[in-house]
C-alpha positions, 0 to 999 in steps of 0.5 A: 273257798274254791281252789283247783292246782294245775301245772299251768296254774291255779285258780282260786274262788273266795266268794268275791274274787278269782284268782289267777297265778299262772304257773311256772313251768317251761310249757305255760305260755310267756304271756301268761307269765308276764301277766302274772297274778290276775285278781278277777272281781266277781262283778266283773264274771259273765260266766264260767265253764267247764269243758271235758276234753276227753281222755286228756282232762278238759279246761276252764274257760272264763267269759268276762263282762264286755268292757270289764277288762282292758286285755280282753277288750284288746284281744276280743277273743283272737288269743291263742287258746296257749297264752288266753289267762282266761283258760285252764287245761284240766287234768282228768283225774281233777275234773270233780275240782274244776266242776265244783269251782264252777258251781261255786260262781255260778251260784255266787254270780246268782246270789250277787245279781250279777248283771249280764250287761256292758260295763261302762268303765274297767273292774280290771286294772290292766298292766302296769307300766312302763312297758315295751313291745317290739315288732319286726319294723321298730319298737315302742314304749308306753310310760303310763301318759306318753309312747315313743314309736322308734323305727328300725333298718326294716321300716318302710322309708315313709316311718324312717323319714318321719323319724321317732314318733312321742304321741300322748294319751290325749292325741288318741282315739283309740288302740288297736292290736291284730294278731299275727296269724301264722305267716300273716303278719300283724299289727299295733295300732295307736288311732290319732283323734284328727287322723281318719287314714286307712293306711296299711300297717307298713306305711301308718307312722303310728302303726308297729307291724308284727311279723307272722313268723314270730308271732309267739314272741310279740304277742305277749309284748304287743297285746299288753302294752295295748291293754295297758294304754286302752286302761288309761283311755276314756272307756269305749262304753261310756266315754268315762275316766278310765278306772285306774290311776296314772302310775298304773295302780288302781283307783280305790274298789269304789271307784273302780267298780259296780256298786257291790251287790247286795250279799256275798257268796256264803250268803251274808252281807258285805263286811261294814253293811250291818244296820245300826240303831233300832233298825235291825228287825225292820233291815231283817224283815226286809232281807227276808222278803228279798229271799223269798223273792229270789226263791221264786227267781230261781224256780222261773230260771229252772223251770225256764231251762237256764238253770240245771237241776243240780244248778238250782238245786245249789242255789236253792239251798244257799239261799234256804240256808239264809232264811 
């Protein structure tokens, strides 16, 4: 177990999930807090790092699967570093705690053969629903299967005249949610399967605009509501169901993500993977030739340089810890 407290939250590592709780002070960003507790499947982690900051501490910084995480598929990285659940600022007195976090997923990730490639459906669930985003022309809703775009006195007259919008999950090609930057505004953008406009966001009936100057209060609102419906949608990937049920919960863990690997990160297997029968000593043998082979593994990664040697010399003795 793995754990760093901080004043804008805390992150907790049990060898096969990330835990996520935001903090609750006045300076943690609103959307932080509105997300609340995110539980991040090893599966899903392409790595993790430390950045030292200077006198004033550093951060953790999370980078995720492409396609593992319904939010992060949304955001593509144009979060502002204050709202991103994916970041941690770090104290420099806990620096030695933040290091050691990260050596612990990082070997895990080794030792799971967690690969570094897309995911073809979501290991993270997304937002539950019903959400409500507002932006400076109207505000729209999302049950888990419908949205209802409604129009206010500052909306262009081709989104008045048309009246309210109620599109289906089954209308969509897809969402889209472009940040405000600064006093350059944004927008949310729901794309209809037969309708292959260019239209600007003010004029777009399916298109919410997000005004520049109060880009810190419709972020939060906007980006979930986006990642909640692109939860529900076919996976951008693989075109498959998407991992999560109608009413927001998610799908059983076997449904919902790769298939585990092979031993976790203390080095023993999965509970509920213990061989049955007379066939202990041959299942044995057979997990003695897969260390063996991880060993060499980690030796070409080290010599190669993608390993430091305080990396492998970690991973080393997790894995000699096994034999």
């Amino acid at each position: 177990m793995a754990e760093i407290l901080q004043r804008a939250g805390a992150w907790t590592f049990d060898g096969e999930h990330l835990r996520i709780v935001p903090g609750t002070e006045r300076q943690v960003h609103q959307l932080r807090k509105v997300l609340g507790e995110i539980v991040v499947p090893l599966g899903a982690v392409a790595g993790i790092a430390y950045e030292p900051g200077g006198r004033k501490g550093g951060r953790l910084r999370l980078r995720l699967r492409e396609g593992a995480d319904p939010l992060s598929q949304v955001a593509r990285g144009r979060l502002p570093d204050s709202s991103d659940p994916y970041q941690l600022p770090v104290e420099k007195d806990r620096t030695g705690v933040a290091e050691y976090l990260v050596e612990e997923v990082r070997t895990a990730l080794l030792l799971a053969e967690v690969p570094g490639t897309a995911c073809d459906r979501f290991l993270l669930p997304g937002p539950a629903v019903p959400l409500t985003a507002t932006g400076s022309d109207g505000t729209v809703t999302f049950d888990g299967e419908n949205l209802q775009l409604d129009w206010n006195w500052m909306a262009e007259e081709s989104k008045t005249s048309a009246g309210p919008r109620r599109l289906g999950l089954g209308d969509l090609e897809g969402v889209e949610w472009t940040p405000a930057l600064g006093w350059e505004n944004g927008s949310l953008r729901f794309r209809l399967k037969e309708d292959q406009r260019a239209l600007k966001p003010e004029h777009d009936p399916n298109c919410l605009v997000l005004w520049g100057v109060r880009q810190a209060r419709e972020t939060s609102g906007a980006v979930r509501l986006a990642a909640a419906v692109a939860a529900r949608l076919p996976h951008p990937h693989g075109g498959s169901l998407p991992a999560q049920a109608r009413d927001g919960r998610a799908l059983p863990e076997a449904d919902a993500a790769d298939p585990p690997p092979k031993a976790t990160a203390g080095g023993g297997p999965r509970a509920g993977t213990a061989p049955s029968g007379g066939g202990g000593s041959a299942a044995a043998g057979a997990d003695h030739d897969v260390l063996l082979r991880r060993l060499r593994e980690l030796g070409e990664l080290h010599r190669s340089g993608v390993l430091t040697d305080e990396e492998f010399a970690l991973a080393k003795k997790a894995v000699l810890d096994r034999l």
